[in-house]
C-alpha positions in Angstrom: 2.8 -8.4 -0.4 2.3 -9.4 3.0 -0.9 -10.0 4.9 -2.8 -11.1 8.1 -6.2 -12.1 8.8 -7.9 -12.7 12.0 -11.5 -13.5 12.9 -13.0 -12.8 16.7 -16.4 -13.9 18.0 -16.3 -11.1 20.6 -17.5 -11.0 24.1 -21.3 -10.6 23.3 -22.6 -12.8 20.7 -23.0 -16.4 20.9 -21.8 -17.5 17.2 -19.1 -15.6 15.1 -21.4 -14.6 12.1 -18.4 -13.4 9.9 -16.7 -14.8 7.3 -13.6 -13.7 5.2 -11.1 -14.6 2.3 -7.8 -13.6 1.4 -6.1 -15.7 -2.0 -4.1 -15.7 -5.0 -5.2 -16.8 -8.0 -3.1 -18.9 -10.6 -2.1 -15.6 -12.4 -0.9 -13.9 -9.2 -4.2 -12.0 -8.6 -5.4 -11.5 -5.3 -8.5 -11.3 -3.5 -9.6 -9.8 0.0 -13.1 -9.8 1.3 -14.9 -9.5 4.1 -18.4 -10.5 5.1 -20.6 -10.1 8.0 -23.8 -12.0 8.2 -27.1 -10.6 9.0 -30.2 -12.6 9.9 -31.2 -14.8 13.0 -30.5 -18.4 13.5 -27.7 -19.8 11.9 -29.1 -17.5 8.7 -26.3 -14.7 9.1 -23.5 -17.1 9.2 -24.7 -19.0 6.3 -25.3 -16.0 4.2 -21.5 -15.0 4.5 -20.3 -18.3 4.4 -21.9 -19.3 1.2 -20.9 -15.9 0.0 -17.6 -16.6 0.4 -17.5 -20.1 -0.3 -19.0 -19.0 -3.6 -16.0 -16.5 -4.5 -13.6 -18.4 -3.6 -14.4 -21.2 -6.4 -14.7 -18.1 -8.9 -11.7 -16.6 -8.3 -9.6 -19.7 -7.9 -11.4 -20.3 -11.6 -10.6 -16.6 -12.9 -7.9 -15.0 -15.0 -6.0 -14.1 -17.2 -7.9 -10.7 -16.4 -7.2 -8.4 -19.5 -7.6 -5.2 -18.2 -9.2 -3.1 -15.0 -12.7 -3.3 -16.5 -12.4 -6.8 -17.4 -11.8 -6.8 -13.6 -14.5 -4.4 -12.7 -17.1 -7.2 -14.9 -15.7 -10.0 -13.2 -16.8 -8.8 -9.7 -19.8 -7.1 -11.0 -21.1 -10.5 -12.6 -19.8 -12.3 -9.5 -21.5 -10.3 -7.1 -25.2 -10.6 -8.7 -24.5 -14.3 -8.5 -23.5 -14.5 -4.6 -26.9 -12.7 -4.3 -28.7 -15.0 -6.2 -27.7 -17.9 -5.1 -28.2 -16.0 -1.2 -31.4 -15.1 -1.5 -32.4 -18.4 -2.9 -31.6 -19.9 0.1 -33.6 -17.6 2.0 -36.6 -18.4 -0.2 -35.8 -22.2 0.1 -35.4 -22.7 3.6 -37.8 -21.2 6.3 -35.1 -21.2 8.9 -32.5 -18.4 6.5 -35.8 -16.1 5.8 -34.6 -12.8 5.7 -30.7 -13.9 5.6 -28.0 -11.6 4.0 -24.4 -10.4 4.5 -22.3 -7.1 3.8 -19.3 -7.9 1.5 -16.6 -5.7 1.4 -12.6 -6.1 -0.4 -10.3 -6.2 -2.8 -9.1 -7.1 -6.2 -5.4 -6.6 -6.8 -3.9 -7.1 -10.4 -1.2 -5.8 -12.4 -3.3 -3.4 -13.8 -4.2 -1.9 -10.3 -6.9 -2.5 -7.9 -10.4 -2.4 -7.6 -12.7 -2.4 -4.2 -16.1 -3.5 -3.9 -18.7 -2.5 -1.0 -22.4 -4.1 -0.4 -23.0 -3.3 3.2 -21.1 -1.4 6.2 -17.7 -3.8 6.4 -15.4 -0.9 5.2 -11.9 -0.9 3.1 -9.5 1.8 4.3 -6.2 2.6 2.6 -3.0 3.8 4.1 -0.6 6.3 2.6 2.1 8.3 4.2 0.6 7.7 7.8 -2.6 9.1 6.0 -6.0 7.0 6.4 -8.2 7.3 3.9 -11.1 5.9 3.5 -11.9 3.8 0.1 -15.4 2.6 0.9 -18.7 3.9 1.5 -21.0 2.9 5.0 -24.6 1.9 3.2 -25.9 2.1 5.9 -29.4 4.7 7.0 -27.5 7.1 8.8 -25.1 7.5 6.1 -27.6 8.2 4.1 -29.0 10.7 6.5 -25.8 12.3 7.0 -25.3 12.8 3.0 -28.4 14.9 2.6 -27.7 16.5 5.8 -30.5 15.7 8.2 -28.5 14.7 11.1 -25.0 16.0 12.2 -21.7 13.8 12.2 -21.9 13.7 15.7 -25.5 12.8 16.0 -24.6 9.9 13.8 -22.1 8.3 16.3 -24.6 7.0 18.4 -27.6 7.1 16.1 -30.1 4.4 17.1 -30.5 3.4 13.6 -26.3 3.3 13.3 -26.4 -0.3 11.8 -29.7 -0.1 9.5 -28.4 -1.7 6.3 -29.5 -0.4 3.0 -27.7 -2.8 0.9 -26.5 -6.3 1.4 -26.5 -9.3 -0.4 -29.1 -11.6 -0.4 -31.9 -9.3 0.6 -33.6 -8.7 -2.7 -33.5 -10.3 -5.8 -31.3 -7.4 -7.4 -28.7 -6.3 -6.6 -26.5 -2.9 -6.8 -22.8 -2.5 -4.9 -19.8 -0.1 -5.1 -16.7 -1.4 -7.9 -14.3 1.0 -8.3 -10.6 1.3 -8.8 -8.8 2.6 -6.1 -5.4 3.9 -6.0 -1.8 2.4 -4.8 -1.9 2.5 -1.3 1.0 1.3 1.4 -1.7 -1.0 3.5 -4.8 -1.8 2.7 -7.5 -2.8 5.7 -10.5 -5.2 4.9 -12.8 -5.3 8.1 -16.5 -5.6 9.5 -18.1 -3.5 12.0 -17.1 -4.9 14.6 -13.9 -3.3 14.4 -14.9 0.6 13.1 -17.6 0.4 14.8 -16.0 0.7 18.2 -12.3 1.7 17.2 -11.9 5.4 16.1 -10.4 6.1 12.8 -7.0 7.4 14.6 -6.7 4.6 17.1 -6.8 2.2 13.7 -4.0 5.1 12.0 -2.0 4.9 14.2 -1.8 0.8 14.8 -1.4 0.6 11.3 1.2 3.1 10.9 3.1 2.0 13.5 6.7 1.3 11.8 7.5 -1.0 14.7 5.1 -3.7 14.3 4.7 -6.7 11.9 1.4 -7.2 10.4 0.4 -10.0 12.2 1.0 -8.0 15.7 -0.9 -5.0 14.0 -3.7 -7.1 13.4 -3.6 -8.5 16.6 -3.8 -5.0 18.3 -6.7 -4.0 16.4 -8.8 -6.8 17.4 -7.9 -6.7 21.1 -8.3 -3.0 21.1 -11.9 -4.1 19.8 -12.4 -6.4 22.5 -11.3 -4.0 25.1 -13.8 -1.5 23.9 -16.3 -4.2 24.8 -16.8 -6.6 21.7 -20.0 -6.0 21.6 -20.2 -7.4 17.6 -17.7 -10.2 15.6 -14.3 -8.6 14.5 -12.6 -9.5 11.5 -9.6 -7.8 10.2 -7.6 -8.6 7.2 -4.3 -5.8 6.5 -2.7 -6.2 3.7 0.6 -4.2 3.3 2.0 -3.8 -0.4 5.9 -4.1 -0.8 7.6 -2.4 -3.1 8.6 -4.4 -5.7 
C-alpha cells in the first residue's frame, strides 16, 4: 500500500481542530482515521486529539487479530473507550464542556477491511474510476433526507447541514457504524472540510487521475478545498491498495 496524509487549517478558522492517524501495527495491520473536533475553546482540538492519541496506544498494542469480527470487537470496544475517556474530560474540566469529535477510518487486515463512522468525516472507496461511498453523514439533514422530508437538493445548503447526531464524547453511550467493506483500489479518509465544499466528481476525478502520485492527489484535493474558500479544517488521508 501507499498513502498520504495532509492536514490544513483553512482560510477561516483560527486553530486547526482536526486530528488524524494513519499506522501499522506489529502484525502488518493498518489503521486510518480521521477526527474533527467539535466544541469551543481549545475543547474541539482536544476532543480529537485525545481521541487519537488514545487509538493510537491501542492499536500499536493490538493483534494478532483472529478474524474480521475479532476486528469488528476490537474497534467496537475501542470506540466506547475514546468516548469515555472524552466525555470525562468534558465533565472534569469546565473549559472542554460540551467537547466532542467525529471519527471516521479504517481497519485493514488480512482478512479484509472494516470502516467505522461516528460523525460526518466520511470514508469513500474507489473502484474502476467508480466512487462509492462507504460511510454514512450522521448528521440532521441526513436524517431528514432518509425519511424524506426535505429533497437532495434542499439538503445542499440546509441551514442545519452540519447538526451532528452522533460523535464521541457527547453522551456517556455511545453507538457508531463498524462494518466490513469491500476491496477497493483507493481508499479516502477525510473531514468536512473537504466534502463539504468539493463535489463528489471533482474528488473522482483527482483520485482517479492515473497521472498523479498520491501525495500530488492529496495535495490537489486540499487546495481545491482552499480554493472553494476554506471555510472549515481539511484533512485528507488516500490510501491506494497495490496489488500484491
Amino acid at each position: 500500500m501507499e498513502y498520504y496524509c495532509i492536514t490544513d487549517i483553512g482560510l477561516v478558522r483560527e486553530k486547526n481542530q482536526d486530528s488524524y492517524l494513519a499506522i501499522y501495527n506489529d502484525y502488518g495491520d493498518f489503521l486510518v482515521l480521521v477526527a474533527d473536533g467539535i466544541g469551543g475553546g481549545k475543547a474541539g482540538e482536544v476532543a480529537s486529539g485525545e481521541t487519537i492519541k488514545y487509538f493510537e496506544h491501542a492499536f500499536r498494542q493490538s493483534g494478532p487479530f483472529d478474524s474480521l469480527e475479532d476486528v469488528e470487537n476490537f474497534l467496537e470496544f475501542h470506540v466506547n473507550s475514546a468516548n469515555k475517556l472524552v466525555y470525562d474530560l468534558s465533565k472534569k474540566y469546565d473549559s472542554y464542556s460540551g467537547m466532542g469529535t467525529t471519527l471516521t477510518g479504517l481497519l485493514i487486515c488480512k482478512y479484509g477491511n472494516i470502516s467505522i463512522n461516528c460523525g460526518d468525516s466520511r470514508v469513500y472507496g474507489f473502484i474502476d474510476d467508480i466512487c462509492v461511498h462507504l460511510t454514512k453523514d450522521h448528521t440532521l439533514v441526513n436524517q431528514m433526507l432518509e425519511k424524506g422530508q426535505i429533497t437532495f437538493e434542499e439538503s445542499l445548503n440546509h441551514p442545519k447541514k452540519h447538526y451532528l447526531v452522533k460523535a464521541i464524547g457527547i453522551f456517556d453511550k455511545i453507538s457508531s457504524d463498524i462494518h466490513p467493506v469491500k476491496q477497493m483500489d483507493y481508499y479516502l479518509v477525510c473531514s468536512d472540510g473537504l466534502h463539504s465544499y468539493v463535489s463528489d466528481y471533482e474528488i473522482s476525478n483527482i483520485v482517479t487521475d492515473k497521472e498523479l502520485s498520491v501525495q500530488e492527489k492529496v495535495v490537489e484535493l486540499k487546495n481545491l478545498a482552499l480554493l472553494k474558500g476554506g471555510f472549515d479544517n481539511i484533512t485528507i488521508v488516500l490510501v491506494e491498495v497495490k496489488d500484491v
